[in-house]
PyMOL Python script that loads the backbone (N, CA, C, O; Angstrom):
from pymol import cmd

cmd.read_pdbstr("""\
ATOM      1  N   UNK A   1     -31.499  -7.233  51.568  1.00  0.00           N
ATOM      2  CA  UNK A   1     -32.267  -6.939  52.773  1.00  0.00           C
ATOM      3  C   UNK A   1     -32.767  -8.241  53.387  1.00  0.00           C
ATOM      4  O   UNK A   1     -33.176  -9.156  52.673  1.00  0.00           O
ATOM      5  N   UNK A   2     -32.726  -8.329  54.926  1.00  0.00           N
ATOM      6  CA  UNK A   2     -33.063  -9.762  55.347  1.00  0.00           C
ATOM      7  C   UNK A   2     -34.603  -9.896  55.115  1.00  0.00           C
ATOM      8  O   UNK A   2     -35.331  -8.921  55.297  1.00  0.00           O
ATOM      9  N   UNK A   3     -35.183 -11.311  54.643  1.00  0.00           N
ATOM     10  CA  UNK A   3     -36.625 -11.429  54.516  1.00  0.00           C
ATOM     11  C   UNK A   3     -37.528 -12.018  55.453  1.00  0.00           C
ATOM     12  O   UNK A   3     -37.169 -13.125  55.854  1.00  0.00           O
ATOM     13  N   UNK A   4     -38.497 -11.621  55.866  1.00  0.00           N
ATOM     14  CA  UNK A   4     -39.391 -12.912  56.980  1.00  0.00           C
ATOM     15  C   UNK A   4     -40.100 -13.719  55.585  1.00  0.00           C
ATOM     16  O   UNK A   4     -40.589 -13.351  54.517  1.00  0.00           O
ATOM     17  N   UNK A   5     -39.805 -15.217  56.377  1.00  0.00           N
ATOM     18  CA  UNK A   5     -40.690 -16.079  55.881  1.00  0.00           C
ATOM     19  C   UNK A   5     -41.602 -15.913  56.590  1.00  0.00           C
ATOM     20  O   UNK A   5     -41.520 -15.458  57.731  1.00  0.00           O
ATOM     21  N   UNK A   6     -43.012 -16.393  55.804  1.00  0.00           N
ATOM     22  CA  UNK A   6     -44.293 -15.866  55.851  1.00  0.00           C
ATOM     23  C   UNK A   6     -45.041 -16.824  55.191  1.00  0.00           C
ATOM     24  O   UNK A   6     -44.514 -17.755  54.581  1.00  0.00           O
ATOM     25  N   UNK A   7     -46.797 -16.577  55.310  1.00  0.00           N
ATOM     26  CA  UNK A   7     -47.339 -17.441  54.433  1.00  0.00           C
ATOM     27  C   UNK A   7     -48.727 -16.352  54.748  1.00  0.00           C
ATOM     28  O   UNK A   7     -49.509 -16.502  55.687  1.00  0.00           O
ATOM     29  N   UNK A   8     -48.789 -15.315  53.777  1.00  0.00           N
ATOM     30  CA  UNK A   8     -50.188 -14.409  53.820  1.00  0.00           C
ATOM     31  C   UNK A   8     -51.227 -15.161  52.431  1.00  0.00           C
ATOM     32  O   UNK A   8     -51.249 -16.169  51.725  1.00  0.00           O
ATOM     33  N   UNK A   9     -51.841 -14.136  52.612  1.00  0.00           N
ATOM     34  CA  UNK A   9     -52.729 -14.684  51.197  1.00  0.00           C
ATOM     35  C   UNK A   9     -52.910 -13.121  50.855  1.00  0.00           C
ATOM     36  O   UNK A   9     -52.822 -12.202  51.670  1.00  0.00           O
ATOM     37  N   UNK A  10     -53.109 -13.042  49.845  1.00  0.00           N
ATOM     38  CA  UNK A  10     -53.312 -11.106  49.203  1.00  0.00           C
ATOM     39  C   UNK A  10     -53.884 -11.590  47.564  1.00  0.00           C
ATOM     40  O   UNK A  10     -54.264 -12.600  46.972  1.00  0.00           O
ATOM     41  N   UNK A  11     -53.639 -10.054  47.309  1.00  0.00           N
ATOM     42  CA  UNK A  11     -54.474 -10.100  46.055  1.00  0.00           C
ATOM     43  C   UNK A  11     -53.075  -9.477  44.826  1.00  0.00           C
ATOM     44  O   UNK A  11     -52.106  -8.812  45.191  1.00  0.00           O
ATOM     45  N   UNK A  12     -53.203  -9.683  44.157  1.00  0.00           N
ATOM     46  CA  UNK A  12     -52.265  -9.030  42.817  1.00  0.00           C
ATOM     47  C   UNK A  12     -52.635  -8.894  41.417  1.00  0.00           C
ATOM     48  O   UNK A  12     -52.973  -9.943  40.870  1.00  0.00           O
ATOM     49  N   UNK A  13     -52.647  -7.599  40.564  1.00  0.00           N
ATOM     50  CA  UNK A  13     -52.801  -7.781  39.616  1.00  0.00           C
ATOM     51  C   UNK A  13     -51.500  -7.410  38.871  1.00  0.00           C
ATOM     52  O   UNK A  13     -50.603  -6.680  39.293  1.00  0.00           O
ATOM     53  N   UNK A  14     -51.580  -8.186  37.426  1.00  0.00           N
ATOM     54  CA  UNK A  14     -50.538  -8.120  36.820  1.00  0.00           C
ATOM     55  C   UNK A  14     -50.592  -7.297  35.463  1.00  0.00           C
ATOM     56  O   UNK A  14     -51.270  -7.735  34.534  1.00  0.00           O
ATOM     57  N   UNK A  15     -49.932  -6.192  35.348  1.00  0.00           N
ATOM     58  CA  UNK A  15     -50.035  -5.855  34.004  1.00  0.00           C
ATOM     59  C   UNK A  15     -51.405  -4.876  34.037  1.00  0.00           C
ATOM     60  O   UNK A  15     -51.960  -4.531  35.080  1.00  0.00           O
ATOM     61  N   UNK A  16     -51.753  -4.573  32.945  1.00  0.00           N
ATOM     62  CA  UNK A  16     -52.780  -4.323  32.382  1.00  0.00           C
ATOM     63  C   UNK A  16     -54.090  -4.968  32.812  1.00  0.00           C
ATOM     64  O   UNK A  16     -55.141  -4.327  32.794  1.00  0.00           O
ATOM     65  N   UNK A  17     -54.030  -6.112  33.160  1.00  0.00           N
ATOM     66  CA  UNK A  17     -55.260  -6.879  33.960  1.00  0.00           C
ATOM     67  C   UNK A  17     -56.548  -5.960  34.153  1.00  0.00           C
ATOM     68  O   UNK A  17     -56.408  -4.752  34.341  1.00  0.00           O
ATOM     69  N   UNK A  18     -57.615  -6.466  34.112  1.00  0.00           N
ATOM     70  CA  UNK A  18     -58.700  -6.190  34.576  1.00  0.00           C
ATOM     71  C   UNK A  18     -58.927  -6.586  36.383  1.00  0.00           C
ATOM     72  O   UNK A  18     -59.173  -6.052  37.464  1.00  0.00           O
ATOM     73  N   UNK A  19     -58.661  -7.799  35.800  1.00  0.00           N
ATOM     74  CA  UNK A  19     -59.281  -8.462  37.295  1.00  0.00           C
ATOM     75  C   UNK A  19     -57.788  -9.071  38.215  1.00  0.00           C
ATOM     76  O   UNK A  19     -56.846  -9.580  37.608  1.00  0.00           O
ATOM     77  N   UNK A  20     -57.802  -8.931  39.500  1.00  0.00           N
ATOM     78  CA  UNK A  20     -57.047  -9.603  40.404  1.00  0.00           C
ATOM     79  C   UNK A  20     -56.763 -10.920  40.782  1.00  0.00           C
ATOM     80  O   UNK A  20     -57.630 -11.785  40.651  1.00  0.00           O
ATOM     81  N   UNK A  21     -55.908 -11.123  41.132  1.00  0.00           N
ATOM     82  CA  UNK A  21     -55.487 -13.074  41.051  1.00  0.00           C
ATOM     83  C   UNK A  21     -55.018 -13.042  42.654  1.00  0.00           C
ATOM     84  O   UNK A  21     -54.171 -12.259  43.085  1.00  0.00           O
ATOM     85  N   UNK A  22     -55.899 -14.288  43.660  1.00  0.00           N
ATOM     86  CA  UNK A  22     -55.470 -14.290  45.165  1.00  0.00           C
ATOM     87  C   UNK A  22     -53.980 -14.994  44.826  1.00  0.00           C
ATOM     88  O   UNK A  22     -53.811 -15.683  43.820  1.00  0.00           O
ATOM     89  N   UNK A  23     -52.885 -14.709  45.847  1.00  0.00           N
ATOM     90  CA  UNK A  23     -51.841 -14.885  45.544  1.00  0.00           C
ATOM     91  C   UNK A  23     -51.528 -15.518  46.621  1.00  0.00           C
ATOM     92  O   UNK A  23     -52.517 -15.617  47.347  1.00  0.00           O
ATOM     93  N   UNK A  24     -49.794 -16.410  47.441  1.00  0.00           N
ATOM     94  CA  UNK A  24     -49.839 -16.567  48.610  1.00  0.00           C
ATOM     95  C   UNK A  24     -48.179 -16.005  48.547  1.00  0.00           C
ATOM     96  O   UNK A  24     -47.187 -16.405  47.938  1.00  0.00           O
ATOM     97  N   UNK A  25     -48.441 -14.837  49.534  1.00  0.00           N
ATOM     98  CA  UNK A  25     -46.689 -14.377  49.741  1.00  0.00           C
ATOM     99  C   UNK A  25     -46.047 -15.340  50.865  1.00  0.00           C
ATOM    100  O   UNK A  25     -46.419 -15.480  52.031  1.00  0.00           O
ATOM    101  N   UNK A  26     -45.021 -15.941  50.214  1.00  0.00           N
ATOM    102  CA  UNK A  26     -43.924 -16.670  50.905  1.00  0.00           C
ATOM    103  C   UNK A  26     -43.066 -16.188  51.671  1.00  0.00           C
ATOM    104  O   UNK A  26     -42.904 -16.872  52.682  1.00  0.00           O
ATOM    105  N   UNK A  27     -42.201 -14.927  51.576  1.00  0.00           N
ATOM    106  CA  UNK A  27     -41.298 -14.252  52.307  1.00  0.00           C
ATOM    107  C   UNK A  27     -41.781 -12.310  51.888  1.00  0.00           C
ATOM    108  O   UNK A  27     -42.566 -11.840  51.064  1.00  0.00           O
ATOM    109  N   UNK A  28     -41.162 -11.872  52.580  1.00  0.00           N
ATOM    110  CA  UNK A  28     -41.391 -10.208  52.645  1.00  0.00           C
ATOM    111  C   UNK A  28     -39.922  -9.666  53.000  1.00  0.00           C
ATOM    112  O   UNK A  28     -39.140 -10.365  53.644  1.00  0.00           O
ATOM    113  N   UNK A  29     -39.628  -8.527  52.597  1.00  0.00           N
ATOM    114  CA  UNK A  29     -39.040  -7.657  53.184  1.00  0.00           C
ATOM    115  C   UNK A  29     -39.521  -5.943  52.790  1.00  0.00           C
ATOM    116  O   UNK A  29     -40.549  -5.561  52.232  1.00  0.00           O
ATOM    117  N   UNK A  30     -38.190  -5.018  53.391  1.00  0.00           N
ATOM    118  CA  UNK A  30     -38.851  -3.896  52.930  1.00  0.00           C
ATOM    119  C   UNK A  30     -38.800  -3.724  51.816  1.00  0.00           C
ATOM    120  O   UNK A  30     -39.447  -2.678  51.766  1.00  0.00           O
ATOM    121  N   UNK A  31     -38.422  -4.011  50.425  1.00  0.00           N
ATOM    122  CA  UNK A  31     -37.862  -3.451  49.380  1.00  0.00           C
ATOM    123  C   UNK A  31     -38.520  -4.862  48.443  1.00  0.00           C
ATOM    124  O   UNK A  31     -38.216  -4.834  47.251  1.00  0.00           O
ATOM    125  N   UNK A  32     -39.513  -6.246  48.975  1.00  0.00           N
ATOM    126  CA  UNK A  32     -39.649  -7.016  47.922  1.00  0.00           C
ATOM    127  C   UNK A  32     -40.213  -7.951  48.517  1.00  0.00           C
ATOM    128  O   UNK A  32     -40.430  -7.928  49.729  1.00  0.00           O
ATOM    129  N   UNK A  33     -40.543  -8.948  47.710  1.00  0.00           N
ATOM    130  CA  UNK A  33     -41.314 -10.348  48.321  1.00  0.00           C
ATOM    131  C   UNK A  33     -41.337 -11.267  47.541  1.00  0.00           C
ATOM    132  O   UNK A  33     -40.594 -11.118  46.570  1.00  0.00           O
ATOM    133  N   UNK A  34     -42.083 -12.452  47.598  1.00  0.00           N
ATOM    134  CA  UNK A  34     -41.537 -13.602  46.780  1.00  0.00           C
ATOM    135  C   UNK A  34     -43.253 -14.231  46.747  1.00  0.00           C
ATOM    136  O   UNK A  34     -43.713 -14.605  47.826  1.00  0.00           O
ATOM    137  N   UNK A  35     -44.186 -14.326  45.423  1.00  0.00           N
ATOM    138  CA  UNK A  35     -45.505 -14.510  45.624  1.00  0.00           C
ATOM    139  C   UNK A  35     -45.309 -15.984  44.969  1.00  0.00           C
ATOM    140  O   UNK A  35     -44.314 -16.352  44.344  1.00  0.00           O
ATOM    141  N   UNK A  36     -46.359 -16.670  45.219  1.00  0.00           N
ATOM    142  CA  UNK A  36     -46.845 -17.931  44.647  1.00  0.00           C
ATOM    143  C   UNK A  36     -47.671 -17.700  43.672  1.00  0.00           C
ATOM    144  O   UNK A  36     -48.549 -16.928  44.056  1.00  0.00           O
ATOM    145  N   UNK A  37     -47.820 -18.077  42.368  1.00  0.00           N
ATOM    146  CA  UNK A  37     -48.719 -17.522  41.198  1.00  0.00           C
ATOM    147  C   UNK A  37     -48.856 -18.839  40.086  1.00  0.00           C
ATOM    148  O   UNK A  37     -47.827 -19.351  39.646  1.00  0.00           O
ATOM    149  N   UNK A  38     -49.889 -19.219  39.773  1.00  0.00           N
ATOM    150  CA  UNK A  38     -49.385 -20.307  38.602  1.00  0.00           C
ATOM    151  C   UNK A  38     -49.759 -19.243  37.486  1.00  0.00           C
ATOM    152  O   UNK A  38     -50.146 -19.782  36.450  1.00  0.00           O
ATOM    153  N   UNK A  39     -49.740 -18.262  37.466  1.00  0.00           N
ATOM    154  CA  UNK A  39     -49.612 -17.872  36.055  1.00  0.00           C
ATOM    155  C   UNK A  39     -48.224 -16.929  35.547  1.00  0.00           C
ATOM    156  O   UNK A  39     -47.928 -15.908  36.167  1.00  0.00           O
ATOM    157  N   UNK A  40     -47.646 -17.266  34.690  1.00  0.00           N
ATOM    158  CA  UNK A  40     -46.221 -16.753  34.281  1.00  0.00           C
ATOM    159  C   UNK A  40     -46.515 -15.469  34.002  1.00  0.00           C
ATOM    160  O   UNK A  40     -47.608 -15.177  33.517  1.00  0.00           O
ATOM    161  N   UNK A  41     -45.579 -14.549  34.273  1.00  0.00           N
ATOM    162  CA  UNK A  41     -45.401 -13.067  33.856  1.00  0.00           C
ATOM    163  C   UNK A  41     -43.901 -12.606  33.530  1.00  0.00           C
ATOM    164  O   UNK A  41     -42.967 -13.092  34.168  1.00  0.00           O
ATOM    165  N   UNK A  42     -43.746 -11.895  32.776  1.00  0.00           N
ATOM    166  CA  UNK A  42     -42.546 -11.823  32.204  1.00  0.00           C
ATOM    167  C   UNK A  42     -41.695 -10.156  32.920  1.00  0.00           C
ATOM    168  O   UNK A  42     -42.067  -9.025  33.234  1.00  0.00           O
ATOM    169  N   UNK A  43     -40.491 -10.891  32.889  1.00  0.00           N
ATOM    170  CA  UNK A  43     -39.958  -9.795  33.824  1.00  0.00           C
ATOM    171  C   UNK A  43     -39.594  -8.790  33.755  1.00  0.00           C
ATOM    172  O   UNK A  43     -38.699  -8.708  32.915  1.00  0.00           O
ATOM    173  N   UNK A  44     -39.928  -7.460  34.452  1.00  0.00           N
ATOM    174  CA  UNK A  44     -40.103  -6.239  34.198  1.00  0.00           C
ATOM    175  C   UNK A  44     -41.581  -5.724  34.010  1.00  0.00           C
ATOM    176  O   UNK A  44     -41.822  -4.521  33.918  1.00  0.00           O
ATOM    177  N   UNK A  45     -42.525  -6.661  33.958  1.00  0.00           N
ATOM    178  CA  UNK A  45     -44.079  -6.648  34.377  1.00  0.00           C
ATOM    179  C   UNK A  45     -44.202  -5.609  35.113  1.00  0.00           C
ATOM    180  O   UNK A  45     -43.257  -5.159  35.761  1.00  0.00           O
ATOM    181  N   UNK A  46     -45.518  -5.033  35.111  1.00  0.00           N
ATOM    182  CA  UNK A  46     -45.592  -4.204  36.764  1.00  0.00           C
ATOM    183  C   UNK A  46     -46.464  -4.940  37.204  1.00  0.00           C
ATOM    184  O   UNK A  46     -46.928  -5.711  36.364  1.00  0.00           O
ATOM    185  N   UNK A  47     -46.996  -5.027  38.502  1.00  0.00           N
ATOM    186  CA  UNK A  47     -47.929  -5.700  39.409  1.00  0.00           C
ATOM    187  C   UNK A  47     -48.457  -4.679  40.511  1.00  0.00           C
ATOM    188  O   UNK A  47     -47.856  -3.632  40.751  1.00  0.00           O
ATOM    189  N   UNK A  48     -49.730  -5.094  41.221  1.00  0.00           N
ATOM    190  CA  UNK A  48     -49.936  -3.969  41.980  1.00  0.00           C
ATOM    191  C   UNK A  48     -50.745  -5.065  42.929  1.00  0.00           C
ATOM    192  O   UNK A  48     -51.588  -5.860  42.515  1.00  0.00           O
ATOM    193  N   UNK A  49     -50.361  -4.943  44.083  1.00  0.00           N
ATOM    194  CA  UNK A  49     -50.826  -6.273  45.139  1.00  0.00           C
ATOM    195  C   UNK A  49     -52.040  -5.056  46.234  1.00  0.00           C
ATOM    196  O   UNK A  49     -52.201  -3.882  46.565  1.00  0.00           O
ATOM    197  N   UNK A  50     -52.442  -6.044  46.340  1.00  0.00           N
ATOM    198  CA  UNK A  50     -53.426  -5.564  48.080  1.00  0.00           C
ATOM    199  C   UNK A  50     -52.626  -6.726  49.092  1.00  0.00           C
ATOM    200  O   UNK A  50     -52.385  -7.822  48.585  1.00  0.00           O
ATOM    201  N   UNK A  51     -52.294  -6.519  50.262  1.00  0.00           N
ATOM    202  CA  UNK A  51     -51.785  -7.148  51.153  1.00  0.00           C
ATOM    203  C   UNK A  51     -52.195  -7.029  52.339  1.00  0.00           C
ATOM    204  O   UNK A  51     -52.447  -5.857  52.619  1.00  0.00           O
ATOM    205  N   UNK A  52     -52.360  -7.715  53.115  1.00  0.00           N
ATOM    206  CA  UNK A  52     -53.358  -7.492  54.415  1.00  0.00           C
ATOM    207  C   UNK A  52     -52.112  -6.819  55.842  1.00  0.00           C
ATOM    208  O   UNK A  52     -51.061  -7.293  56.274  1.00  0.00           O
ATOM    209  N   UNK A  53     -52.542  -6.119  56.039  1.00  0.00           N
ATOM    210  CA  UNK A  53     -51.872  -5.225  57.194  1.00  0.00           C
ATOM    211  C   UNK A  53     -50.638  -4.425  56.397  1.00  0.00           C
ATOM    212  O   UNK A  53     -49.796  -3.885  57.115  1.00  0.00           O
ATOM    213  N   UNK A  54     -50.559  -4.370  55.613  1.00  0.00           N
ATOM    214  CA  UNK A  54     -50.189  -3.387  54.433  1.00  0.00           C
ATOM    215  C   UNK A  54     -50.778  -2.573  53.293  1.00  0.00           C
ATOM    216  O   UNK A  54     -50.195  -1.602  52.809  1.00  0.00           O
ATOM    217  N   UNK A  55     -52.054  -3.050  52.859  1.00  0.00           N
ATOM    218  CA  UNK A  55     -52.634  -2.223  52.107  1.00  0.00           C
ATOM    219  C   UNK A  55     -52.123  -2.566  50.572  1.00  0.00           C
ATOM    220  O   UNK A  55     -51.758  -3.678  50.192  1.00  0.00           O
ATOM    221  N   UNK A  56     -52.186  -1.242  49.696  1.00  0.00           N
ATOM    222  CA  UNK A  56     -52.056  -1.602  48.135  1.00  0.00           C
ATOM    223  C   UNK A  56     -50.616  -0.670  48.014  1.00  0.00           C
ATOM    224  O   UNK A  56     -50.262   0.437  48.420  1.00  0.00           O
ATOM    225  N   UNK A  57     -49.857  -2.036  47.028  1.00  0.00           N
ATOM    226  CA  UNK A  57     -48.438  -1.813  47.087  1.00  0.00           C
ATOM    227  C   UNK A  57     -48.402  -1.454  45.390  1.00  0.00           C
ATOM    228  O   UNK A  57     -49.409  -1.340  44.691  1.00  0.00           O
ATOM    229  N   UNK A  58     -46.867  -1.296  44.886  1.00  0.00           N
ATOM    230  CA  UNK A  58     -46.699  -1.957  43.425  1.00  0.00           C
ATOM    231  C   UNK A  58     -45.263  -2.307  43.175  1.00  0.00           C
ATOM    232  O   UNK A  58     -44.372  -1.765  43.830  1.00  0.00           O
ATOM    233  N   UNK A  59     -45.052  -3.057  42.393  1.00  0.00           N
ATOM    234  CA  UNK A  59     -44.017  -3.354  42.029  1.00  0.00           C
ATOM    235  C   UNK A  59     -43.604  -3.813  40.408  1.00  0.00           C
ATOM    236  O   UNK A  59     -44.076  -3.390  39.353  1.00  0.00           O
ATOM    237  N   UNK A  60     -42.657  -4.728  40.616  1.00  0.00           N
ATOM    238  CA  UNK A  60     -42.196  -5.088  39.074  1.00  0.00           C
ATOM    239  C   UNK A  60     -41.338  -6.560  39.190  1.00  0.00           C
ATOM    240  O   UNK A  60     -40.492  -6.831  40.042  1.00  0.00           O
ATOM    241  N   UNK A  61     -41.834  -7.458  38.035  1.00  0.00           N
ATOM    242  CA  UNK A  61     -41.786  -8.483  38.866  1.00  0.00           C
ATOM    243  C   UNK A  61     -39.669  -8.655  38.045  1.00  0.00           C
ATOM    244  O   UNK A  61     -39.139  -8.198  37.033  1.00  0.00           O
ATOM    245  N   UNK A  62     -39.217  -9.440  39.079  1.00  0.00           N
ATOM    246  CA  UNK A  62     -37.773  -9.284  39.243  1.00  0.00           C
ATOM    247  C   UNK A  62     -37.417 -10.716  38.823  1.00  0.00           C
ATOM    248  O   UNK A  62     -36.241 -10.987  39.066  1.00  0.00           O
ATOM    249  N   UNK A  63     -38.226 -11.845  38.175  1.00  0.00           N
ATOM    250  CA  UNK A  63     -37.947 -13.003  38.194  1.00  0.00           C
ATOM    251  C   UNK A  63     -39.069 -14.090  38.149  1.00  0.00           C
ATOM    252  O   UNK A  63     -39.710 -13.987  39.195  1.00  0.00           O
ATOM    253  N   UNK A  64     -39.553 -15.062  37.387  1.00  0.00           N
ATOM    254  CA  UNK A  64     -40.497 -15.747  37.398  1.00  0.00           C
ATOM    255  C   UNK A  64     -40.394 -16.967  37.014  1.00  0.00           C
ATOM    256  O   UNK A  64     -40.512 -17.078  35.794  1.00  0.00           O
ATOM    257  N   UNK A  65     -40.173 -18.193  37.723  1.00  0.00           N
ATOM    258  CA  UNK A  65     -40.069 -19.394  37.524  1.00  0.00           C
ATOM    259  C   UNK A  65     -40.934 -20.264  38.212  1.00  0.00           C
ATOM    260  O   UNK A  65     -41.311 -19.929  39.334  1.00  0.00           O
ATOM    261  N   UNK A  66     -41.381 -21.531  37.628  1.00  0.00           N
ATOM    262  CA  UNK A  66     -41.997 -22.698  38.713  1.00  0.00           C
ATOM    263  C   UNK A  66     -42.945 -21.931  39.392  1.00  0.00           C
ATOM    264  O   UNK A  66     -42.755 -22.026  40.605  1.00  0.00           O
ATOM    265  N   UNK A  67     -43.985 -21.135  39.081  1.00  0.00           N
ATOM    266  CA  UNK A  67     -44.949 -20.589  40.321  1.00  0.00           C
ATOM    267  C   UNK A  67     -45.398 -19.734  41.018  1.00  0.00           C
ATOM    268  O   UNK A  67     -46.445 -19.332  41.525  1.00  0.00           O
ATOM    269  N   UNK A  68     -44.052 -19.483  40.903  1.00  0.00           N
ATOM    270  CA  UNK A  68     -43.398 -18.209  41.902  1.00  0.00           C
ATOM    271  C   UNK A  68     -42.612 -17.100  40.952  1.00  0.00           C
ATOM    272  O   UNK A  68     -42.058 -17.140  39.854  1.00  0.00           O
ATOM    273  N   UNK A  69     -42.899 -15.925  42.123  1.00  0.00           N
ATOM    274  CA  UNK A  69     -42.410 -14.987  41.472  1.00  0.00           C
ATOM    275  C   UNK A  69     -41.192 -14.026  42.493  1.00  0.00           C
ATOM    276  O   UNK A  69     -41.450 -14.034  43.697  1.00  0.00           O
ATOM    277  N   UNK A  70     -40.289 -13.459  42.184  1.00  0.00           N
ATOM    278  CA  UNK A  70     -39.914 -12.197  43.114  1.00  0.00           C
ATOM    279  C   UNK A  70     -40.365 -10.441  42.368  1.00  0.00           C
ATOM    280  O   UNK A  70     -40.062  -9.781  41.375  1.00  0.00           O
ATOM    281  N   UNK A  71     -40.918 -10.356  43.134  1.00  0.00           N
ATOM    282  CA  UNK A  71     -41.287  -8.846  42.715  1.00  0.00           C
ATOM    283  C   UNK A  71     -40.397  -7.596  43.478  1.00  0.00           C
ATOM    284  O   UNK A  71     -40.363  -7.548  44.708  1.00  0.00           O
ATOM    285  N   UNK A  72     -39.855  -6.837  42.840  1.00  0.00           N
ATOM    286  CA  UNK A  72     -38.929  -5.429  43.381  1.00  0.00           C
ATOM    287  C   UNK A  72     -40.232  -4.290  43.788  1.00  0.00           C
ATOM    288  O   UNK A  72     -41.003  -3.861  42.930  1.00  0.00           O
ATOM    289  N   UNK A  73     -40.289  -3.981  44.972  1.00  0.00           N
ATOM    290  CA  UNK A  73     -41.384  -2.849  45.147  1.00  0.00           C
ATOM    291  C   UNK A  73     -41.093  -1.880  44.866  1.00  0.00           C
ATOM    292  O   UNK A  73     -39.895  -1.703  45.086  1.00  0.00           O
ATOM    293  N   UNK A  74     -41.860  -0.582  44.214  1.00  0.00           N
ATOM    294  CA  UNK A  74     -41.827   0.284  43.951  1.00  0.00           C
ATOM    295  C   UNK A  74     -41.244   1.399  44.672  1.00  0.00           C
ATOM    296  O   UNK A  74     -40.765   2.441  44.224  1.00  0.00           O
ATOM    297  N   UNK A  75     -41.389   0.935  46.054  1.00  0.00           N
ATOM    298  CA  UNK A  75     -41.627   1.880  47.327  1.00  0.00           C
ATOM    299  C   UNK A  75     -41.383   0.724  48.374  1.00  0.00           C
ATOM    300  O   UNK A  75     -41.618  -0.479  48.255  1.00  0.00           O
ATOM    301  N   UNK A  76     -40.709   1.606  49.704  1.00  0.00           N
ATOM    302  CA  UNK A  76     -39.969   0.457  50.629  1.00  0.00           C
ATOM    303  C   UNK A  76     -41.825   0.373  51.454  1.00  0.00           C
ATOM    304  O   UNK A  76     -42.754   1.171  51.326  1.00  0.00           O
ATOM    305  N   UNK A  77     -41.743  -0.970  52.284  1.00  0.00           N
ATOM    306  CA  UNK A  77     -42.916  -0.940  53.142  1.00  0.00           C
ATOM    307  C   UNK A  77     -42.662  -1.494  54.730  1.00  0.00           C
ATOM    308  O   UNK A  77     -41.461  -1.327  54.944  1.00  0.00           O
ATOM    309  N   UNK A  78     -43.185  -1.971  55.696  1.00  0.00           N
ATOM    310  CA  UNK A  78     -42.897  -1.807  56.984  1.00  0.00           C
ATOM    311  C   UNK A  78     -43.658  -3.342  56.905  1.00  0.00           C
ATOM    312  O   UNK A  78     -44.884  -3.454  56.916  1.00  0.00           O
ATOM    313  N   UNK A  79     -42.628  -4.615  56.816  1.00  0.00           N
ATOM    314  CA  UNK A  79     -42.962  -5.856  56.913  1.00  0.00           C
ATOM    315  C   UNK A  79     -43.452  -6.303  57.715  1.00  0.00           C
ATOM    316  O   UNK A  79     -44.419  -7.049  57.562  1.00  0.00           O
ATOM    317  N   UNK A  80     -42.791  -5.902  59.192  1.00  0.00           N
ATOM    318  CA  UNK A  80     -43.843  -6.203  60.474  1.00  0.00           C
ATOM    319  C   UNK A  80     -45.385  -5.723  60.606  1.00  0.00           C
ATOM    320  O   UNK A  80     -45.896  -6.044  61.679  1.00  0.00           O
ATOM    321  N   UNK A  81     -46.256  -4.981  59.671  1.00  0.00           N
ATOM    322  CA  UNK A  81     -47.091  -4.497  59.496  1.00  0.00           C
ATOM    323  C   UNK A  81     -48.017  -5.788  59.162  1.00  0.00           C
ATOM    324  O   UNK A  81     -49.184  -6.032  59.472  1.00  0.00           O
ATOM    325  N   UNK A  82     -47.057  -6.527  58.410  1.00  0.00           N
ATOM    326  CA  UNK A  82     -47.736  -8.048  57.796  1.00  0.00           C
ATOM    327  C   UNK A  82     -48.249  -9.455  58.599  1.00  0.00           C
ATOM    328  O   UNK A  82     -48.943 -10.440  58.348  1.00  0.00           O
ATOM    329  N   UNK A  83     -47.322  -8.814  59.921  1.00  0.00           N
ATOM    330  CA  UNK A  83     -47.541  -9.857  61.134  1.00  0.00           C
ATOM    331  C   UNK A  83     -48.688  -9.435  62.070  1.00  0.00           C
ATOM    332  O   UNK A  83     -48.977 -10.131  63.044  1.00  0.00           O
TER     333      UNK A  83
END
""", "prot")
cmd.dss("prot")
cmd.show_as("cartoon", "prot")
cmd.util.cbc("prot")
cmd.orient("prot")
């Protein structure tokens, strides 16, 4: 699916977590996104983001290297919502 590059700031928690970690999403589409994180999570994680002009999403993270993450959403969402 094609992605917008982007630069939001949102919230995500990972896992089991208690508490939320501010995140910065790099690109979006409907079906996924690509977050900035310095903390590693291992893949197949679930995650559950707040995103601004989107609301609270979830996903599973699809990949985690250097920072960054790609997460697969649970559920498709309406990216221009993010702009």
């Amino acid at each position: 699916m094609p992605r917008d590059s982007l630069l939001l700031v949102g919230q995500c928690r990972l896992g089991d977590e208690p508490g939320a970690h501010e995140v910065r999403v790099r690109n979006l589409s409907e079906a996924g996104l690509m977050i900035e994180l310095d903390i590693p999570a291992d893949v197949g994680s679930h995650v559950w983001l707040d995103l601004p002009g989107i609301g609270e999403t979830s996903g599973t993270v699809a990949w985690c290297a250097a920072g960054r993450m790609g997460i697969a959403l649970d559920g498709t969402i309406d990216p221009r919502r993010a702009r």
